[in-house]
KOLFI-799462 format. One line per field, with one value per residue (C-alpha): residue number from 1; residue in one letter; x, y, z. Coordinates in nm, 4 decimals, decimal comma. Layout:
N
num: (NUM ...)
residu: (a ...)
X: (X ...)
Y: (Y ...)
Z: (Z ...)
This chain:
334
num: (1 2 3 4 5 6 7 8 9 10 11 12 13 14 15 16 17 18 19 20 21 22 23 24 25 26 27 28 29 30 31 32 33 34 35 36 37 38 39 40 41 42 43 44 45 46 47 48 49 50 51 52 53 54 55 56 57 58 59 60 61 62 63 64 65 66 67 68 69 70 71 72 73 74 75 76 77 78 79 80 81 82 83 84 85 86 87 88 89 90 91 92 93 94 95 96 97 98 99 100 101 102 103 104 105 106 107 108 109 110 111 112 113 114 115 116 117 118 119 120 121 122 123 124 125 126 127 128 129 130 131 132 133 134 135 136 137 138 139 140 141 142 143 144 145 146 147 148 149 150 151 152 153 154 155 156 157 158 159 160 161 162 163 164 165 166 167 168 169 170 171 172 173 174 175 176 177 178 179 180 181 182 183 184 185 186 187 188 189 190 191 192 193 194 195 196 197 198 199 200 201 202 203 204 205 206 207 208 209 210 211 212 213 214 215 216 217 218 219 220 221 222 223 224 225 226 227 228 229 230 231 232 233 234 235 236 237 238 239 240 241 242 243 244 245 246 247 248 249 250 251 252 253 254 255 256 257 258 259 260 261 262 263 264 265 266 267 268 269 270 271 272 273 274 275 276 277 278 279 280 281 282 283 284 285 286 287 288 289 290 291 292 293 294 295 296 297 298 299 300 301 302 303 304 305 306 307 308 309 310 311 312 313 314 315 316 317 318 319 320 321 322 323 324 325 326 327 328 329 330 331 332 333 334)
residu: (x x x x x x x x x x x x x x x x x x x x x x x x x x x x x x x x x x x x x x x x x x x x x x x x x x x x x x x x x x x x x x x x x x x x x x x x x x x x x x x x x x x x x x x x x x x x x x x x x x x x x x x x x x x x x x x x x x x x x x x x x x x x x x x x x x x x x x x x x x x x x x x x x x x x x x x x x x x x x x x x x x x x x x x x x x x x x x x x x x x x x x x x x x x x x x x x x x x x x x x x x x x x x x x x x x x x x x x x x x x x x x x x x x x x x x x x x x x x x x x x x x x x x x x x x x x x x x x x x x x x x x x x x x x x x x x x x x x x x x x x x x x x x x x x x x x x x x x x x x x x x x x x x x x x x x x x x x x x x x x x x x x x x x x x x x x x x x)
X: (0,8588 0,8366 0,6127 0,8069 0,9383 0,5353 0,4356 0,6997 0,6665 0,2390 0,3826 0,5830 0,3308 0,0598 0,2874 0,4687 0,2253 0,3359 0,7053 0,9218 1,2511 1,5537 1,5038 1,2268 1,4935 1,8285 1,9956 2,0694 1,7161 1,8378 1,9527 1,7572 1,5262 1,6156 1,4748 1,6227 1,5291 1,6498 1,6110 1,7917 1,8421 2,1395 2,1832 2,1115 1,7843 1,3849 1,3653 1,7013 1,6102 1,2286 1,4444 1,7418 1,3903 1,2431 1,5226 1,5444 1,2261 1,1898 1,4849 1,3345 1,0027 1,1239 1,3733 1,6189 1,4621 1,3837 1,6504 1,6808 1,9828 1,9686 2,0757 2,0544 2,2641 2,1277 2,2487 1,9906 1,8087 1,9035 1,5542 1,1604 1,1339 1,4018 1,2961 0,9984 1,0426 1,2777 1,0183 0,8186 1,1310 1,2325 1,5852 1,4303 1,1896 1,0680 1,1074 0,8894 0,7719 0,5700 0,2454 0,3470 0,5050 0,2434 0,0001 0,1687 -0,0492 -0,3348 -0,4490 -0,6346 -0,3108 -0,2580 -0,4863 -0,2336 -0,0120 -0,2408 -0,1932 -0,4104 -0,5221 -0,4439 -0,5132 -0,2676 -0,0045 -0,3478 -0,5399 -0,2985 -0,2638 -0,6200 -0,6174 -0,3627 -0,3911 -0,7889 -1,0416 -0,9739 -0,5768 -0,7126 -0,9211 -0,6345 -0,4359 -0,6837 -0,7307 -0,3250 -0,3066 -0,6362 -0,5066 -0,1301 0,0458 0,1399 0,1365 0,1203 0,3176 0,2980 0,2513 0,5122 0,6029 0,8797 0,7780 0,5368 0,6476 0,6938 0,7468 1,1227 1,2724 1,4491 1,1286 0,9198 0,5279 0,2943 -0,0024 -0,1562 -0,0708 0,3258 0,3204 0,1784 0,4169 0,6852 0,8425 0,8534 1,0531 0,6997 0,6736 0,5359 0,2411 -0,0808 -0,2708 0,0285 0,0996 -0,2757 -0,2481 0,0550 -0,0830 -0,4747 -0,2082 -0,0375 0,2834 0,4466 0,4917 0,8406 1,0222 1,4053 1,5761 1,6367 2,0148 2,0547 1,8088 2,0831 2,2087 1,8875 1,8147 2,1511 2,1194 1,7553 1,6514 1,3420 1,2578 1,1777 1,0498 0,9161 0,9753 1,0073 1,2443 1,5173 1,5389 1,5568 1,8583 2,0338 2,0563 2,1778 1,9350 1,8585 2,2210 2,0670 1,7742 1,7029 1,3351 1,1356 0,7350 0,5316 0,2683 0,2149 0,0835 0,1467 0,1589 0,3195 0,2483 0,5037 0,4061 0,6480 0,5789 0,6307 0,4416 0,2899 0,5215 0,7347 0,5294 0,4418 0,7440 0,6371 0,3978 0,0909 0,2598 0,5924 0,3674 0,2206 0,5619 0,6730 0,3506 0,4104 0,7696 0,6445 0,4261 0,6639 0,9256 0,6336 0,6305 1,0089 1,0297 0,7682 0,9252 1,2688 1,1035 0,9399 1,2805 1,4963 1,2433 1,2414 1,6158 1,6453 1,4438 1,6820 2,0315 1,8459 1,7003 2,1036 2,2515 2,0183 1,7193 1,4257 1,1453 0,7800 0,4240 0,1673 -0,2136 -0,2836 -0,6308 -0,7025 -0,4316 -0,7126 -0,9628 -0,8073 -0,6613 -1,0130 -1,1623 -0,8433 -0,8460 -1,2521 -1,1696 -0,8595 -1,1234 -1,3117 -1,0429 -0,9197 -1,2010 -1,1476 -1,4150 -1,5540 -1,1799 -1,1843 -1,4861 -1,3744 -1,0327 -1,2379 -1,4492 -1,1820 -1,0142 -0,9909)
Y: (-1,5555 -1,8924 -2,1432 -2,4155 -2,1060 -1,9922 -2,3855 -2,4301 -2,0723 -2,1325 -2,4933 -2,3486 -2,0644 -2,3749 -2,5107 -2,2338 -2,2112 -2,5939 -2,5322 -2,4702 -2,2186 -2,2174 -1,8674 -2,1009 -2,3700 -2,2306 -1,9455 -1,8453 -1,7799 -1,4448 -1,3713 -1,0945 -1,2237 -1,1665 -1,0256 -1,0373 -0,7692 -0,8035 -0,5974 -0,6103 -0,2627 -0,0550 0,0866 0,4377 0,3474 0,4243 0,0311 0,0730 0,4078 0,1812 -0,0824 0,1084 0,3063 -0,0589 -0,1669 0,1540 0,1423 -0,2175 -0,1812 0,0637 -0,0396 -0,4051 -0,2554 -0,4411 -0,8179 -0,8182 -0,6408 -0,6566 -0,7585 -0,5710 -0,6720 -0,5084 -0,5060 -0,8063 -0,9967 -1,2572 -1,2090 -0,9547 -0,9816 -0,9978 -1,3290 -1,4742 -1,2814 -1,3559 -1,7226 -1,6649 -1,5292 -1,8832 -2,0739 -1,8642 -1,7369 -1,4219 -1,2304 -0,8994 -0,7891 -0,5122 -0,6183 -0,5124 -0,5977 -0,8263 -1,0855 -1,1037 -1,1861 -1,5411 -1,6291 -1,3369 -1,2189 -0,9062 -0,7753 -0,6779 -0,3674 -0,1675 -0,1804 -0,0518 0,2498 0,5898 0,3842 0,6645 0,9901 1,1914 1,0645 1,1772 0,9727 0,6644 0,7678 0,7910 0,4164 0,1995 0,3811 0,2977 0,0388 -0,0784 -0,1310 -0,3385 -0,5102 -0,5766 -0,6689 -0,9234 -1,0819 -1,1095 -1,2688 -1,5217 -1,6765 -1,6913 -1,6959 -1,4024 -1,0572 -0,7101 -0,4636 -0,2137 -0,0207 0,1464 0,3410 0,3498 0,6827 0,8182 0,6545 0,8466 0,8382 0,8629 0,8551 0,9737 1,1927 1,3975 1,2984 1,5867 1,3818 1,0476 1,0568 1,1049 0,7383 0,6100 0,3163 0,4051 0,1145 0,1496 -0,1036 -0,1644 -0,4209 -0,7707 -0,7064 -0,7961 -0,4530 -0,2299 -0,3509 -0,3109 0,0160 0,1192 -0,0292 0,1119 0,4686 0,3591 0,2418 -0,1001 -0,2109 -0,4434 -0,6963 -0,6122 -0,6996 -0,3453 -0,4162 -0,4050 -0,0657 0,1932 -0,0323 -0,0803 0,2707 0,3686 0,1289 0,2163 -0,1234 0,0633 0,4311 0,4878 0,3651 0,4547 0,4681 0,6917 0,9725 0,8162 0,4882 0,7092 0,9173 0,6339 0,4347 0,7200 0,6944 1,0640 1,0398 0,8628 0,9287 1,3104 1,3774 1,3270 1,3799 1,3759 1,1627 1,0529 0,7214 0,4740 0,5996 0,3043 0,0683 -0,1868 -0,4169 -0,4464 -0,8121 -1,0814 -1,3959 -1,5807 -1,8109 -1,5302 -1,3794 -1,6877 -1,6822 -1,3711 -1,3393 -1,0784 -0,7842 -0,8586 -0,8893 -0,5346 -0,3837 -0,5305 -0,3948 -0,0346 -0,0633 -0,1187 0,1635 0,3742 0,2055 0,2985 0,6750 0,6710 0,5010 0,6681 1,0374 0,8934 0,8021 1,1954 1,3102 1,1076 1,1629 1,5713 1,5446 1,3142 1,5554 1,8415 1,6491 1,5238 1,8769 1,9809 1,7235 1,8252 1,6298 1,7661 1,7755 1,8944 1,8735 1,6575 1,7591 1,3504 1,3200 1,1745 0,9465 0,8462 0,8119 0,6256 0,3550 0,3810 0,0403 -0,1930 -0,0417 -0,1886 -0,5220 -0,5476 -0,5636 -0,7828 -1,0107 -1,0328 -1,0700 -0,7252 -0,5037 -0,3983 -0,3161 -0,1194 0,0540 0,1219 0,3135 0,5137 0,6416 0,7939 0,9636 1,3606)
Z: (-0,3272 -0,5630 -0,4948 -0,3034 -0,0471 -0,0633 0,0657 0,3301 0,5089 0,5218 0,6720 0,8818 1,0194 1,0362 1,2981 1,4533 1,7686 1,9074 1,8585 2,1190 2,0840 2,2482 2,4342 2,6518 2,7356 2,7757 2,9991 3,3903 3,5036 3,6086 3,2856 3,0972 2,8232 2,4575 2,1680 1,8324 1,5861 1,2464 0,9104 0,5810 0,6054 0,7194 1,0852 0,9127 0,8239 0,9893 1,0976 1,2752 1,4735 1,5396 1,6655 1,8631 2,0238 2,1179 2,2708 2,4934 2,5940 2,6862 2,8594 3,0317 3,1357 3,2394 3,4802 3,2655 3,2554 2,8637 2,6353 2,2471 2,0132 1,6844 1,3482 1,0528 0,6981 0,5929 0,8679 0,9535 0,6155 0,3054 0,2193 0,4013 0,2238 0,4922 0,7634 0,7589 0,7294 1,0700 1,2136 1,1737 1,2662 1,5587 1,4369 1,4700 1,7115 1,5329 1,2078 0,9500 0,6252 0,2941 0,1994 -0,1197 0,1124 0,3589 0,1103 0,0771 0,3769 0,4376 0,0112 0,2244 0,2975 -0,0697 -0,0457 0,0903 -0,1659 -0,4165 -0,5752 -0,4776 -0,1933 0,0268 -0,0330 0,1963 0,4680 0,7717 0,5607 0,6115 0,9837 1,0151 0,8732 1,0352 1,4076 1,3539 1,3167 0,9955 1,1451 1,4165 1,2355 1,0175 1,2637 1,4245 1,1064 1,0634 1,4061 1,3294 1,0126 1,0456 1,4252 1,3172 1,5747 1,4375 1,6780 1,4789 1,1022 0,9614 0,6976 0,3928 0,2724 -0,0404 -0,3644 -0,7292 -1,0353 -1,1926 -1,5064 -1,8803 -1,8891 -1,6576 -1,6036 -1,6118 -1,7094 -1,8088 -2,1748 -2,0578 -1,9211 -2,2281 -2,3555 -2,1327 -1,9976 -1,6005 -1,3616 -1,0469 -0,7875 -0,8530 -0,7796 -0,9639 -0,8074 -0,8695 -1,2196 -1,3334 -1,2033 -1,4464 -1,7154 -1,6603 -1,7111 -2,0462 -1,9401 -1,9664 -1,6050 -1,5672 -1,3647 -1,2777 -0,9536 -0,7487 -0,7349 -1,0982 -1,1555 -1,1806 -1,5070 -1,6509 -1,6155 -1,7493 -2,0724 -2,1244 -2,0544 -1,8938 -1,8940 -1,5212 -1,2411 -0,9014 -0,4887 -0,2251 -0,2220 0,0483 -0,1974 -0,5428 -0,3355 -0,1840 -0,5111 -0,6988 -1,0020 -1,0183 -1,1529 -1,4653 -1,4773 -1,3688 -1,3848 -1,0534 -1,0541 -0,7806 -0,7884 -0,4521 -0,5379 -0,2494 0,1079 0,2060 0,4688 0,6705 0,9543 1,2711 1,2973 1,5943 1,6193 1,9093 2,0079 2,1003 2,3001 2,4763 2,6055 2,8161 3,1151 3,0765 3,2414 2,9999 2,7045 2,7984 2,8141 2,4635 2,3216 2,4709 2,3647 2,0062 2,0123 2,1177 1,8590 1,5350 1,6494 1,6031 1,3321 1,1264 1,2499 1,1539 0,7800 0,7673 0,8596 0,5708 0,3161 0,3880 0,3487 0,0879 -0,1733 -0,0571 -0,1461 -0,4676 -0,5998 -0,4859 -0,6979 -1,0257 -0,9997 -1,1398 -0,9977 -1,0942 -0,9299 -1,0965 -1,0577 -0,9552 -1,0000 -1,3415 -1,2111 -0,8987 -1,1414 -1,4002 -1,1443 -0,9810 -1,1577 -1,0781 -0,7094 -0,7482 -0,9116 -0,6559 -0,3725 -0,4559 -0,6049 -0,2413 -0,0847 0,0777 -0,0058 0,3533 0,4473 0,0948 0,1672 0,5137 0,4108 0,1444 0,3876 0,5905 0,2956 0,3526)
């Protein structure tokens, strides 16, 4: 996000809570009320089966008075930079983002894109479903008009690329394509390798023309892409159980009486269990299809991984002014 888009969306969510949308002015009164759900990716995807599951159940526990128009592909927004500006302007209702573009208006929300941060997918679970996710949440909702319906998940990231990883000295100087993120790239480099910037939509060419030597995400992404077919060897190093928020804001629900409110907030929980099953299940057959079409793909012992990345996850937290939250997850670890 650059710096001019960075200034108007904090604008925008300054203001959000004294604008009005159409939704509040327009339609038969006995028209159902509408919420639109929008995600840049495809109708195949975890967000889409979260979102069909939303729209079932609010269906279902308003008796029909609240439904939900869904739009995914790109639609509304090929990116969460866009949708979550919508979200501020009221072109859209609900959407999920990552951490790195929530941090734009809350710097806490960083932490959870740090590497090792999580030690298993229970250990995440035990996290977001918990205290530290509702205090999360709460601080989300204090410092941005922001709502957090729900977290979700876009699988366990790894390690890809011309070579396999079997420990710390394999990642020395090798060149590997990370998220721009300061917390992820001091990670990389506290490993040896040479963390870079290139857009995801031009990876598979990069990869093919050696302009880097790997990179890393989560097994449905690596498959869907096709970059096992250039770059074969897959290593599991489990480094970011990731986290995505299922995001509204409170003009939208403002829009709703108490009892509605209620419904769209059981709908939502409802719509995370799906959604996060729906991620378990791609991911499981995701690394099938890619060990079928030749990746592969070895186990890495990931602890002098942990405790090499330990010192940046420390500086991280108190960088962002996070270390209670920090201190909080660590506890719960297994």
């Amino acid at each position: 996000m650059n710096k001019t888009m960075m200034i108007a969306l904090v604008g925008v969510l300054a203001i959000v809570s004294g604008c009005a949308t159409t939704e509040e002015t327009v339609g038969d009164p006995g028209d159902p009320k509408k919420l639109i759900l929008a995600t840049q990716l495809d109708e195949n995807s975890p967000y889409a089966v979260g979102f069909n599951t939303f729209k079932e159940q609010i269906e279902l526990e308003t008796e029909g008075a609240i439904t939900a128009e869904i739009h995914t592909n790109g639609s509304l927004g090929g990116n969460e930079d866009t949708l979550l500006q919508s979200i501020a302007t009221g072109g859209v209702d609900m959407t999920v983002v990552s951490p790195g573009f929530m941090t734009q208006v809350l710097r806490e929300v960083d932490l959870f894109s740090m590497p090792y941060l999580f030690s298993s997918y229970d250990h995440w679970l035990r996290v977001v479903d918990g205290d530290v996710g509702n205090e999360m949440s709460a601080m989300v909702e204090e410092d941005t008009n922001l709502q957090v319906l729900g977290y979700w998940s876009a699988g366990v990231r790894q390690y890809y690329g011309l070579q396999p990883v079997n420990e710390v000295d394999d990642l020395r100087n090798v060149s590997i394509r990370t998220q721009d993120s300061p917390g992820i790239q001091d990670s990389w480099s506290a490993l040896g390798a040479i963390p870079t910037s290139v857009a995801w939509d031009e990876m598979y060419q990069a990869l093919q023309n050696r302009v880097v030597d790997a990179s890393e995400n989560d097994f449905t992404n690596i498959y869907q892409s096709s970059h096992h077919e250039v770059t074969p060897y897959l290593s599991l190093t489990d480094h970011d159980f990731t986290t995505r928020f299922f995001l509204t804001s409170d003009v939208v629900m403002e829009r709703f009486n108490e009892e509605e409110q209620l419904a769209i907030q059981r709908a939502a929980e409802v719509a995370t269990e799906a959604a996060r099953e729906a991620d378990l299940e791609l991911a499981e057959t995701s690394i099938e299809r890619l060990e079928e079409e030749g990746a592969i793909v070895n186990e890495v012992d990931i602890e002098p991984f942990i405790e090499q990345t330990e010192p940046v996850r420390e500086r991280m937290a108190d960088e962002l002014e996070a270390r209670e939250i920090f201190e909080a997850i660590r506890s719960l670890a297994d």
